[in-house]
C-alpha positions in Angstrom: 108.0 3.8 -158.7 106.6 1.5 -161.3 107.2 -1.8 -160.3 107.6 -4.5 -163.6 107.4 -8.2 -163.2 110.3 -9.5 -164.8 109.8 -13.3 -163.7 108.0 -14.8 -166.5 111.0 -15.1 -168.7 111.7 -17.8 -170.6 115.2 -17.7 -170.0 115.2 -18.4 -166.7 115.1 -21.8 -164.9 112.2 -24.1 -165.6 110.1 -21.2 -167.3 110.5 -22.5 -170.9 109.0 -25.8 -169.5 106.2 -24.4 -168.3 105.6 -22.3 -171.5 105.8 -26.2 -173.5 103.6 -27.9 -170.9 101.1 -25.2 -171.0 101.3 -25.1 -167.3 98.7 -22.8 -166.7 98.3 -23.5 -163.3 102.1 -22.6 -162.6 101.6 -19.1 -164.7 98.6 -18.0 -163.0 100.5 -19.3 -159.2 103.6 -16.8 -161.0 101.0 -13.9 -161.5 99.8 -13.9 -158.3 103.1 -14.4 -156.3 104.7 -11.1 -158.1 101.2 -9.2 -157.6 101.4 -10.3 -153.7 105.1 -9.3 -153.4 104.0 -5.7 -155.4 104.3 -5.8 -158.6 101.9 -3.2 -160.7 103.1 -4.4 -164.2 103.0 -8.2 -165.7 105.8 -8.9 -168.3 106.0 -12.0 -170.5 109.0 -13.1 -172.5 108.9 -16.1 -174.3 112.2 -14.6 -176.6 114.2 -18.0 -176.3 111.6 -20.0 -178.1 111.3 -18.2 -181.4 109.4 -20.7 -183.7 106.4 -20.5 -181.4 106.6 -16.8 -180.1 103.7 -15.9 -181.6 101.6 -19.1 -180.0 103.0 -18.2 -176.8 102.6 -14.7 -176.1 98.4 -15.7 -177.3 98.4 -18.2 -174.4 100.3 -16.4 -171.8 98.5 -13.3 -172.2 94.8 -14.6 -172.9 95.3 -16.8 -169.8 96.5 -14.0 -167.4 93.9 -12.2 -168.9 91.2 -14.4 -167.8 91.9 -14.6 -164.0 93.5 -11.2 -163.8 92.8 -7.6 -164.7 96.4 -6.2 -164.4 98.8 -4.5 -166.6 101.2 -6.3 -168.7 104.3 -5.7 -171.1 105.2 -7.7 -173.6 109.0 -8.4 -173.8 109.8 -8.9 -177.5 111.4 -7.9 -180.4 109.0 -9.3 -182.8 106.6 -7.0 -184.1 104.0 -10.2 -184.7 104.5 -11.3 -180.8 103.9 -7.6 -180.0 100.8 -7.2 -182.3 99.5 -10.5 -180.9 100.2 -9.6 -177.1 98.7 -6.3 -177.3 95.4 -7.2 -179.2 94.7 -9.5 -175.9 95.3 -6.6 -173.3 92.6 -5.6 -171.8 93.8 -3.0 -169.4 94.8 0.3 -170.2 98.1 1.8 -171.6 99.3 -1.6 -172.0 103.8 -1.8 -172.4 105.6 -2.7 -175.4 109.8 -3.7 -174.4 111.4 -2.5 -176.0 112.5 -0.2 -178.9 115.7 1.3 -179.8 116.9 4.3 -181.5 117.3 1.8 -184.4 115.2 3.4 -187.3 113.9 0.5 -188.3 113.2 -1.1 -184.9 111.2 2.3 -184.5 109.3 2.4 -187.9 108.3 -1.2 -187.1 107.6 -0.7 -183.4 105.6 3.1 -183.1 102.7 1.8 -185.1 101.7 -0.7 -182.3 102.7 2.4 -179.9 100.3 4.5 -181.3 97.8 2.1 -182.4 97.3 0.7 -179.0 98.1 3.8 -177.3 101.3 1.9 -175.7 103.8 2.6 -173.5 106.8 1.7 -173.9 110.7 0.9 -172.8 113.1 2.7 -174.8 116.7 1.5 -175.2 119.2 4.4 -175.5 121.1 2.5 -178.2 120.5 1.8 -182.0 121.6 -0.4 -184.7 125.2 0.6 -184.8 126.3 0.8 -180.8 125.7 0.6 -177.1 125.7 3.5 -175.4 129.1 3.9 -173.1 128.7 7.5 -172.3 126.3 10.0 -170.4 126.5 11.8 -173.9 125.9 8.6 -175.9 122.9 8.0 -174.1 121.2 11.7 -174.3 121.9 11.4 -178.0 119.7 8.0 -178.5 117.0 10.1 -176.5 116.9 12.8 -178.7 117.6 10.5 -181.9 113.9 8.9 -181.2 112.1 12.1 -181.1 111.0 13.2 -184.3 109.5 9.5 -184.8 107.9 9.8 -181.8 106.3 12.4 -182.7 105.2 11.4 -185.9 103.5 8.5 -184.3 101.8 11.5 -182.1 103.1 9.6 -178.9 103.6 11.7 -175.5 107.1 11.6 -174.3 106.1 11.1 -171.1 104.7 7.8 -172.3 107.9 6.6 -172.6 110.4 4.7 -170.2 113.6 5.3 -171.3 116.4 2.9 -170.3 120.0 3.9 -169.7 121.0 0.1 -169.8 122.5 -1.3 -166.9 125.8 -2.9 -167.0 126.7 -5.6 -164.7 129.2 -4.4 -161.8 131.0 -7.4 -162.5 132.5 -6.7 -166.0 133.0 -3.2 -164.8 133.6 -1.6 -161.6 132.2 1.6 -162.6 129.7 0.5 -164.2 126.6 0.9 -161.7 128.3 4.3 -160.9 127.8 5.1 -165.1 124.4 4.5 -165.0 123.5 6.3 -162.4 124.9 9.3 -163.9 123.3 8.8 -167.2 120.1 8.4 -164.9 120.4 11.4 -162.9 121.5 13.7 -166.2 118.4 12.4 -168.2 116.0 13.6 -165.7 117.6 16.8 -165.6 118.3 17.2 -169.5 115.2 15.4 -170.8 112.7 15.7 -168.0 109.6 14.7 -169.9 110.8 11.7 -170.4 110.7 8.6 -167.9 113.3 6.4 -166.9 113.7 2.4 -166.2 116.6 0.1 -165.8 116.6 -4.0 -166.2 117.9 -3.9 -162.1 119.0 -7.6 -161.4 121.7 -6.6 -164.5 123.8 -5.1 -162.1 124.5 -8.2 -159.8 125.0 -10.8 -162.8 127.6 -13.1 -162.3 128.1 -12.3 -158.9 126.8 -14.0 -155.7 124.7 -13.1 -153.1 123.2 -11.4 -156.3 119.9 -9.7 -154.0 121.9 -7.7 -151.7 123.6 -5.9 -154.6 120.3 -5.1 -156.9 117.9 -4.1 -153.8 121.4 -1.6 -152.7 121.6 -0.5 -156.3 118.0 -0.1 -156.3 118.2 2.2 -153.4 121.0 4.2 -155.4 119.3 4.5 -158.6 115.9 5.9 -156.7 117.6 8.9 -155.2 119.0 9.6 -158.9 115.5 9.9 -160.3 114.5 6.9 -161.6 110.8 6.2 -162.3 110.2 2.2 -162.9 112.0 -0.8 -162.9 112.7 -4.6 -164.2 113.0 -6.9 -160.8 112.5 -10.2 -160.2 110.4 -10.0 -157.3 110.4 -11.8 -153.8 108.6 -12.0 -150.3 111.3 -8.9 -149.0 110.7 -6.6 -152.4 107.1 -5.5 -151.0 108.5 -3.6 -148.3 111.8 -2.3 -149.9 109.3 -0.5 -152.4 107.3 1.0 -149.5 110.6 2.0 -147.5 111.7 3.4 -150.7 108.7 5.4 -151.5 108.5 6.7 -147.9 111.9 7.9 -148.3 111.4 9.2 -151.7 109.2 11.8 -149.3 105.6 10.5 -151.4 104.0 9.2 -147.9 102.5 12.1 -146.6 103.8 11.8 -142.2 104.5 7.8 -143.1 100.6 7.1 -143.0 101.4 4.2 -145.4 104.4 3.2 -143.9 102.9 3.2 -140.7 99.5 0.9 -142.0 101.9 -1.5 -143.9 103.7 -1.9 -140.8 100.5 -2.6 -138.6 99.5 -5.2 -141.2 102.8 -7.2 -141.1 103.7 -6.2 -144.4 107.4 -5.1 -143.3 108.9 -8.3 -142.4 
């Protein structure tokens, strides 16, 4: 499973601060907790501070950049933040979050795609609704193809997300998801799949027990990558989930990750 860093948001607590102060220490210190707690993929979001996006994104990614040859994503719905994060990758198959099924988020968005040979996160909703439905969600899918292939991009290159609804507004709606989840692997198999996880436990407490369950859940119902917030435990649900997923030929990694102390 691809495992995303969703931690440098500036949404959350004391992030948007650091972004102001140009706290580069405390970014890099972020970088390097999430890569030591296992995550493959860096995200930055700097979304709440629009009038300085652009500036941002330059001095979030250049300075990751510098100190760390890992993949990242860049969070935004601004083409210019995208443009601006992506020029400053230097990895490979960098991601771009996120598109829609919106035509114009699409015609704005699949040129950077292509250009930079992207991949990316793909809401199943577009400019008129949020998908509710298994249905509604399949639709969006199928509703992106033809640009998709205009802008000669792979679907496998692309990380569709279902959209997680927080259990608490809904009691069914983890169960929803994992439907939709389960029916796009078997309907639209090329495609990949991805979910925002800590969604589901908003507004609730003891918010990690739910999202590393749900997790758990959402892996047995095919799904490929995912948005965490990461912490010291996430390093070994990943490699008890991966052992279970039966990818750990006789539990050799398992086994090693347990000799090293990496289980807890």
């Amino acid at each position: 499973m691809l495992v995303i860093s969703g931690s440098i948001n500036s949404s959350r607590p004391g992030i948007d601060e650091m972004i102001a102060q140009r706290d580069k220490e405390a970014l890099l210190r972020m970088v390097r907790e999430a890569l030591d707690y296992g995550a493959e993929v860096i995200s930055v979001n700097c979304g709440t501070r629009i009038d300085s996006e652009v500036d941002d994104i330059e001095w979030m990614v250049s300075s990751i950049m510098a100190e760390f040859e890992v993949p990242m994503c860049i969070d935004s719905p601004s083409v210019d933040a995208q443009e601006m994060g992506l020029s400053l990758i230097k990895t490979p198959n960098p991601l771009i979050d996120s598109i829609s099924a919106d035509p114009a988020v699409m015609e704005a968005m699949l040129p950077l795609a292509e250009r930079y040979e992207a991949r990316m996160i793909a809401l199943t909703m577009d400019e008129r609704s949020m998908p509710r439905t298994v249905e509604d969600r399949i639709r969006m899918i199928q509703k992106m193809k033809d640009p998709l292939r205009a802008h000669n991009i792979p679907f496998d290159r692309v990380y569709v997300d279902p959209l997680v609804f927080p259990v608490a507004t809904g009691e069914k709606n983890g169960l929803n998801t994992l439907d939709a989840i389960w029916h796009i692997k078997q309907e639209e198999p090329e495609f990949k799949v991805c979910i925002g996880l800590d969604n589901i436990s908003h507004g609730l407490p003891a918010r990690e027990l739910l999202s590393n369950t749900y997790l758990a859940m959402a892996a047995s119902a095919g799904l490929d990558a995912t948005f965490i917030v990461l912490n010291e435990q996430s390093k070994a649900l990943f490699i008890a989930l991966d052992t279970l997923k039966g990818n750990d030929k006789y539990c050799m990694n398992y086994l090693k990750s347990y000799r090293k102390g990496l289980l807890g």
